[in-house]
N, C-alpha and C positions, 0 to 999 in steps of 0.2 A: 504494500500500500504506500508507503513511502517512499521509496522508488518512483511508483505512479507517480506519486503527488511532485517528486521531482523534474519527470518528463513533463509534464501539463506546465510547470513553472519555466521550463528550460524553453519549451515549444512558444508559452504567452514572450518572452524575452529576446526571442528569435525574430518573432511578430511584430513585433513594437518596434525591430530595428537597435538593438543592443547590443546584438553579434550578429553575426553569419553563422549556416547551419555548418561550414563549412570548418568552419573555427571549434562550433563543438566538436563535432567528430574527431575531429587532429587533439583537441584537450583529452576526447573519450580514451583514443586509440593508447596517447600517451600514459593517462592514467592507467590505464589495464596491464601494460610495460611494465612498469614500474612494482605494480600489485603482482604483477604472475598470477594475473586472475584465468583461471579455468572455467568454463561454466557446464564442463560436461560432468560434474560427478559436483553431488551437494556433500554437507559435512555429514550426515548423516543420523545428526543429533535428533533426540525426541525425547519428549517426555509424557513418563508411566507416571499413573496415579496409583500408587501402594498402597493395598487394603492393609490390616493384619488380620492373620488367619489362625486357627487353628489345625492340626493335622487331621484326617477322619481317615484313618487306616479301616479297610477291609476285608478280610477275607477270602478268597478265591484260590480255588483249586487249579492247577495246574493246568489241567484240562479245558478251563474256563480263560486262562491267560492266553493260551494260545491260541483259542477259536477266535477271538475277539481283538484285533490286532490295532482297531482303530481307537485315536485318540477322541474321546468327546470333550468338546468345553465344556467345563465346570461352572454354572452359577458365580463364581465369584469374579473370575476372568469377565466374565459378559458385563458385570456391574463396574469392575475396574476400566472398560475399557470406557462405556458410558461416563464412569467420572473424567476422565482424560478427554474426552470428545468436549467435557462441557466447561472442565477447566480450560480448553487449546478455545474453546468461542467467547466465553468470559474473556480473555487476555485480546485477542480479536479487538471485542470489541470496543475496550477499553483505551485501546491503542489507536483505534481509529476514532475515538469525541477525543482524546487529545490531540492526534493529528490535527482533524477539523478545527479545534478550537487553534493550536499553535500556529496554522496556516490560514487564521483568521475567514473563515467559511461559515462560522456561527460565533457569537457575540460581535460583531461588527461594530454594535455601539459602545462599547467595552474600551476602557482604557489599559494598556499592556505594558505600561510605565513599569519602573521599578517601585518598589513600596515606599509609600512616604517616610521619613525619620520622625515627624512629630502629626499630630491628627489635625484635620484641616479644622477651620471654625466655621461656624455653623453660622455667623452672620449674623445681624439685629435682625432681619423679617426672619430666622426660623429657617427650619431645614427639613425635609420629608426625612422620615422615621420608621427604617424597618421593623416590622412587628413580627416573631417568632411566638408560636405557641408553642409552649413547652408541659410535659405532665401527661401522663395517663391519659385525665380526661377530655383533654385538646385531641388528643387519639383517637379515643373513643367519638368525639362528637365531630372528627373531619376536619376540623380547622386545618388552615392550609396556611401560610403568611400571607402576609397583605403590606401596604405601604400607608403609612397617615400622613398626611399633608397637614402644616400648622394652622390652615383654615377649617379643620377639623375634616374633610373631607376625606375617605378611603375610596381604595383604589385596590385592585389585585395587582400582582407582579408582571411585567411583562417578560418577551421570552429567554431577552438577554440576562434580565434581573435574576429569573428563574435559573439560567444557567450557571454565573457566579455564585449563586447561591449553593447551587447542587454540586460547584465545584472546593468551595470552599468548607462545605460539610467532611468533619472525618470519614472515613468508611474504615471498617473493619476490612484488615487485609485478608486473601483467602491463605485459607490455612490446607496445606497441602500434608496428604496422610504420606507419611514416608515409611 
């Protein structure tokens, strides 16, 4: 995906007249020199999601091992590979809203400044005032945030607000069974 996101950048740059396609190519060719890049054979790397298990030894005659020669998947293999399918699309996706957001494609109204050193002032007429529900029963009854304006007037978030908002929320990291 990033990649992509770099061709589309490199292709908008080309178009506007910032280079020649001609100059990429000779930068591409030279980078790849340089890398000893390959592209016929990946690293190979993957990642298993590890149950813990117990043994369930069985029984079986002699007789029974060798009529029976095939291996069947076990229950626990089918779920582990399930959790790996859903941790490899979790990380997916996660990587692709901060793409989006880094390559500015969503919160556009957003400022990407570095963070201020002291907090801004809020000015004699007042400042709009984000409102977080916090508790159980905010929970329970739906509450969602909202915005107050010092004319007393509310408002819901909009979608870039909504966005910072959801980015600046902790999350619970996933916790991977090893």
């Amino acid at each position: 995906m990033a990649i992509i996101a770099l061709k589309e950048m490199e292709e908008a740059a080309v178009q506007s007249g910032q280079f020649a396609q001609e100059d990429a190519d000779r930068l591409h060719e030279k980078l790849d020199r340089a890398a000893g890049a390959t592209y016929s054979k990946g690293s190979g790397e993957r990642f298993y999601a590890h149950i813990a298990t117990f043994p369930k030894f069985e029984y079986i005659t002699p007789e029974e091992a060798s009529r029976d020669k095939e291996i069947h998947q076990d229950p626990v293999s089918i779920h582990q590979e399930r959790l790996t399918r859903k941790y490899d699309a979790a990380g997916i996706q996660e990587f692709q809203e901060r793409l989006d957001f880094n390559l500015v494609r969503v919160g556009k109204t957003l400022r990407r400044g570095r963070r201020r050193k002291r907090e801004t002032h809020a000015g004699t007429a007042g400042a709009t005032i984000l409102i977080k529900p916090v508790g159980k029963e905010s929970a329970k009854a739906g509450l969602s945030p909202w915005v107050a304006s010092p004319e007393g007037k509310t408002r819901e978030l909009t979608e870039d607000e909504a966005l910072l908002l959801r980015r600046k929320t902790p999350r619970r990291r996933r916790r991977h069974l090893w």
